[in-house]
N, C-alpha and C positions, 0 to 999 in steps of 0.2 A: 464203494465208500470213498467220500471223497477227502484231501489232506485234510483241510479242517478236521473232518467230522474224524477222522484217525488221530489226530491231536488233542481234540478232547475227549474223546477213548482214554487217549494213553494218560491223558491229566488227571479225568475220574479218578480211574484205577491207582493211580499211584496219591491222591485224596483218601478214597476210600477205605481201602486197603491198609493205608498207615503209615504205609512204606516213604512217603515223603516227610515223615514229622521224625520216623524212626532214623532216618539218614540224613536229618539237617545238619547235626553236631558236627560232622564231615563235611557237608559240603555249602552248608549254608552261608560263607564269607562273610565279612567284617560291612556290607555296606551292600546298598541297588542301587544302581541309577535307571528310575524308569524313564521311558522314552514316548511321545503319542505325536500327533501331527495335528489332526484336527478334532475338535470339544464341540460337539454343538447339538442342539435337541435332536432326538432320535438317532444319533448317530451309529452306524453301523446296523442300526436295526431293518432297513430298508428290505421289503420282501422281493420287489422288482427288480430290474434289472440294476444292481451298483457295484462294480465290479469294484470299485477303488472304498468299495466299504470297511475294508480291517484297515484304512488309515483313521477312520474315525473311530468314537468314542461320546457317549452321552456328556454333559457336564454331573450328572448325577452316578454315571459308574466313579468315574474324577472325583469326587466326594467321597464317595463311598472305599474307594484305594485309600486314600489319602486316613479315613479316616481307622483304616483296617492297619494300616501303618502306626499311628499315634497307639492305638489298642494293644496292638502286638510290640510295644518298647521300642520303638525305633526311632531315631535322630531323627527329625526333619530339616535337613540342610542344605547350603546352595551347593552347586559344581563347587566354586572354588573351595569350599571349606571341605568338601569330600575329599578334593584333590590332596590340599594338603595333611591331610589325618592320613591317605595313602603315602605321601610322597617320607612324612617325618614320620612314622609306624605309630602314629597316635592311635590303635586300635583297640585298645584294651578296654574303653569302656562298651555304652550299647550300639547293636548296629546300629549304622544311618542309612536313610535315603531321600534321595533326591530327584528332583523332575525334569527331565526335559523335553521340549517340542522342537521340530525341526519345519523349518522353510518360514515361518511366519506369516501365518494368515488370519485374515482377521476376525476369524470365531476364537483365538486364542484370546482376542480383548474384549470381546464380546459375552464369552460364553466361560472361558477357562481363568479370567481375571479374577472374576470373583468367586471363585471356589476358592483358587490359592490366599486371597485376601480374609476369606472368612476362618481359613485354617490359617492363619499369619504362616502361609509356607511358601517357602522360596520357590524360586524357579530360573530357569535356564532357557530364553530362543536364542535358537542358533538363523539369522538371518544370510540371504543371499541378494543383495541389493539388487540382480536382475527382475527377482521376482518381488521386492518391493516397488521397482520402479513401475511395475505392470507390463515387463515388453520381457519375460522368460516362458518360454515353448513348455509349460506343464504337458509333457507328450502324452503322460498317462491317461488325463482328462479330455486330452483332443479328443483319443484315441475312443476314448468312453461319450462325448458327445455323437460324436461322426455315428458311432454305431446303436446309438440308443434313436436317430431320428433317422438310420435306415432301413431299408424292406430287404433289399441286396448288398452285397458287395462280389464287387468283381476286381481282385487284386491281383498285379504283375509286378511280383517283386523278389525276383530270384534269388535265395532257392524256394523262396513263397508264392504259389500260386492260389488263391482263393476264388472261389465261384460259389457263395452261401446265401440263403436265403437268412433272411434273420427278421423276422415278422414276432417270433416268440421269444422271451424272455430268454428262455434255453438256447434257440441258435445263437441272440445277439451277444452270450456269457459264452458258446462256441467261438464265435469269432474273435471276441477279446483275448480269448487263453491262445489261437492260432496266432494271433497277431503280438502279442505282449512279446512275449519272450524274443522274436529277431528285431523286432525294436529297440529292443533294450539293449541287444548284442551289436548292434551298429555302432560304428566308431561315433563320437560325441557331434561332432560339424555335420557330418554327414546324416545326423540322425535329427538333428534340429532341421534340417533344410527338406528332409521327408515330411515329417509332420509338418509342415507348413504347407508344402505342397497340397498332403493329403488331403487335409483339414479345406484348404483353401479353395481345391475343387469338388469341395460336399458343401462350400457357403458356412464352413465353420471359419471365426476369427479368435486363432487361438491367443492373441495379446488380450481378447475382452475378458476371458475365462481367467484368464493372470489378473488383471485388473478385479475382478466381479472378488477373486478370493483373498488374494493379500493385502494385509494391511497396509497400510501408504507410510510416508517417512515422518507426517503431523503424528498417527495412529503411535507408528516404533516412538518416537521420544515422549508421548504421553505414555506407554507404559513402562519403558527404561527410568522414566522420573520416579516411579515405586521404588524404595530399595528394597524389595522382595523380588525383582528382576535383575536380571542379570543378560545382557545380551553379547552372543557369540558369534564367532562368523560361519561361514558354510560354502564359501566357495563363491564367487559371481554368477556365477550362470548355470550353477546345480550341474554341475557336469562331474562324471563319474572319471575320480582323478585315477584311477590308475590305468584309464585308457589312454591317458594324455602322456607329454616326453615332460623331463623333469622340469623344463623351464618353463611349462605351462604352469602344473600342477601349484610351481612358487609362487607364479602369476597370479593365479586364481587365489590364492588365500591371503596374501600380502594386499593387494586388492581390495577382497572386501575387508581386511581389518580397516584396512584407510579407507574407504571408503565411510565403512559404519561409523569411524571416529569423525570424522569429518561430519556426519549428519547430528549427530546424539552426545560428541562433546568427548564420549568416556573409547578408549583403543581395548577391545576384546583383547583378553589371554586363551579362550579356550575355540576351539573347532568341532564340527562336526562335520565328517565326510559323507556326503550324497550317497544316498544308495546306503552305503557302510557296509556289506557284507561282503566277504572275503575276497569275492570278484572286482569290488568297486574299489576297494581300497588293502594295500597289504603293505608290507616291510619294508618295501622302498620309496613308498608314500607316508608311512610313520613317520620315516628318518627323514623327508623332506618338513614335512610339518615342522617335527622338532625344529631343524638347522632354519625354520622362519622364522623361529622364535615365539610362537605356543606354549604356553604351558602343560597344557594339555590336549588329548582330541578324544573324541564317541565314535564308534563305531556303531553299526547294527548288531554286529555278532551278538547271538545269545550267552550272557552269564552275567553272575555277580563279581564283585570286586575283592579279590585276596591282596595279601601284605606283601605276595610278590609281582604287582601289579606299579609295584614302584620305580620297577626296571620298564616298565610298558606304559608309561604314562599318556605319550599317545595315540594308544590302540586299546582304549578302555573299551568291557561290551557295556550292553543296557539290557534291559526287561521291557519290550515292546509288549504297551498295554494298547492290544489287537481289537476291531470292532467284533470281530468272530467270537472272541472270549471273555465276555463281559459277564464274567462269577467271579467273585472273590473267591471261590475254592481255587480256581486256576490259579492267583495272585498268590494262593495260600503257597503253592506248590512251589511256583517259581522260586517265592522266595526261602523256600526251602534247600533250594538249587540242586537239592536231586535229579530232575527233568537234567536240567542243563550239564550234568556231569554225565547221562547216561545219553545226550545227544551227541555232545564234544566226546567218546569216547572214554571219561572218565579224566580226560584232563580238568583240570578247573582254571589253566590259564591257560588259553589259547590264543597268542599272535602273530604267529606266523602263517 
């Protein structure tokens, strides 16, 4: 059985069962912040081979949260106003939640504009100006081109050796799962200049695949002109800061707030860290955010938001709404944040 399908095991059951509706009052927190990437028809639903499938999401599952949210009493609000109901303990009315997407691409304007528009709900991208300009290494998609338009591969790349056939849906989801994880463990320089390699000697051009997905800088300031957006930064060059020394990590974020302000008129206060999961970002990457002058930042980490979340302002988690998991019962749950208290160990704030 594979993690998905043990995740939504474990979600049923605690749906079903009760146990997540019976154990909200404890752990169900004062707010969400859900999280998605990309909105667009059919998303996640692909039978063949799409390994980068739980970044997506229907615009019709998008609707249907959103309106599972309004149903169930819940605030619909921007980051910043969540921010500060955490930051001044303004929590005593009903929960909120709020949206965000990360990287900026352009099925968010295409596809996710008008959902947030028809429910007048806010939203939050977190922009990386490399990958608006069209010239950032998305390694994940190389990674997933290269191997969807091969028969073989034959890789030397120590401590990785590959010699696989991948003619079947199943070898070429073999090779992605060999390949993903010391890709991603590569130091940041070094792992852009792989993937370009890779790519480059399979006749893939990994800047068209950036271009073809993200929005451009015309796109970002046509929807930053809604005030139901809100745009934040994410780094320049989507590099996973806490592989970098600290004067990178200031680099990168100082960066793109000027940069972003510089295209769109308005200087973000909020971030979100690449990657975001414990590996990509931790305690000494918080504390640099902060000392850049952020308001706040997202992480990936799984959980909801408590009233001692005001001391961890930038190492909030979110509720990744996964293409794998596209039932509102699952939504049901999360937001119950039982799951999340019995995966974090039964902490409900974890930032270290």
């Amino acid at each position: 059985m594979n993690k998905t399908r043990i995740l939504r095991t474990s979600l049923d059951l605690l749906y079903f069962s009760g146990a997540s509706r019976a154990f909200a009052g404890m752990c169900g927190g004062v707010g969400a912040i859900f999280m998605l990437h990309h909105i667009r028809p059919r998303g996640g639903q692909c039978e063949a081979f799409a390994p980068n499938a739980g970044l997506e999401v229907t615009p019709e599952f998008l609707d249907g949260v959103i309106s599972f949210a309004k149903t169930a009493g819940y605030d619909l609000v921007s980051l910043d106003e969540a921010v500060r109901r955490v930051r001044e303990g303004d929590v005593s009315g009903p929960p909120f939640a709020c949206f965000t997407i990360d990287d900026g691409y352009r099925d968010n304007l295409e596809h996710a504009w008008p959902v947030f528009a028809r429910h007048d709900c806010p939203f939050t991208i977190f922009v990386a100006p490399a990958i608006t300009d069209g010239a950032c290494e998305l390694w994940w998609r190389g990674l997933e081109e290269v191997i969807a338009g091969a028969c073989s591969l034959h890789i030397d790349m120590p401590p990785v050796r590959l010699d696989m056939e991948c003619r079947s849906d199943a070898q070429k989801q073999a090779a992605f799962e060999a390949l993903y994880r010391p890709v991603r463990s590569m130091p940041e320089h070094e792992q852009r200049e792989w993937i370009r390699r890779f790519c480059a000697e399979r006749g893939v051009d990994v800047n068209s695949i950036c271009r073809a997905e993200a929005m451009g800088w015309d796109e970002i300031r046509k929807i930053a002109a809604d005030p139901l957006c809100t745009i934040g930064a994410h780094t320049v060059h989507h590099y996973a800061v806490s592989k970098l020394p600290p004067e990178e990590v200031v680099e990168e974020a100082v960066q793109s707030r000027d940069r972003i302000e510089q295209e769109i008129g308005v200087r973000p206060t909020l971030f979100a860290y690449p990657y975001g999961d414990a590996g990509s970002a931790g305690p000494r990457d918080f504390e640099l955010i902060a000392k850049a002058g952020f308001e706040a930042a997202v992480t990936t980490r799984k959980g909801l938001l408590f009233p001692a979340h005001k001391d961890h302002l930038t190492a909030l988690p979110r509720v990744s709404l996964n293409g794998g998991y596209q039932r509102l019962r699952y939504v049901d749950v999360l937001l119950s944040g039982t799951a999340f208290a019995l995966w974090n160990g039964l902490k409900l704030v974890k930032a270290a």
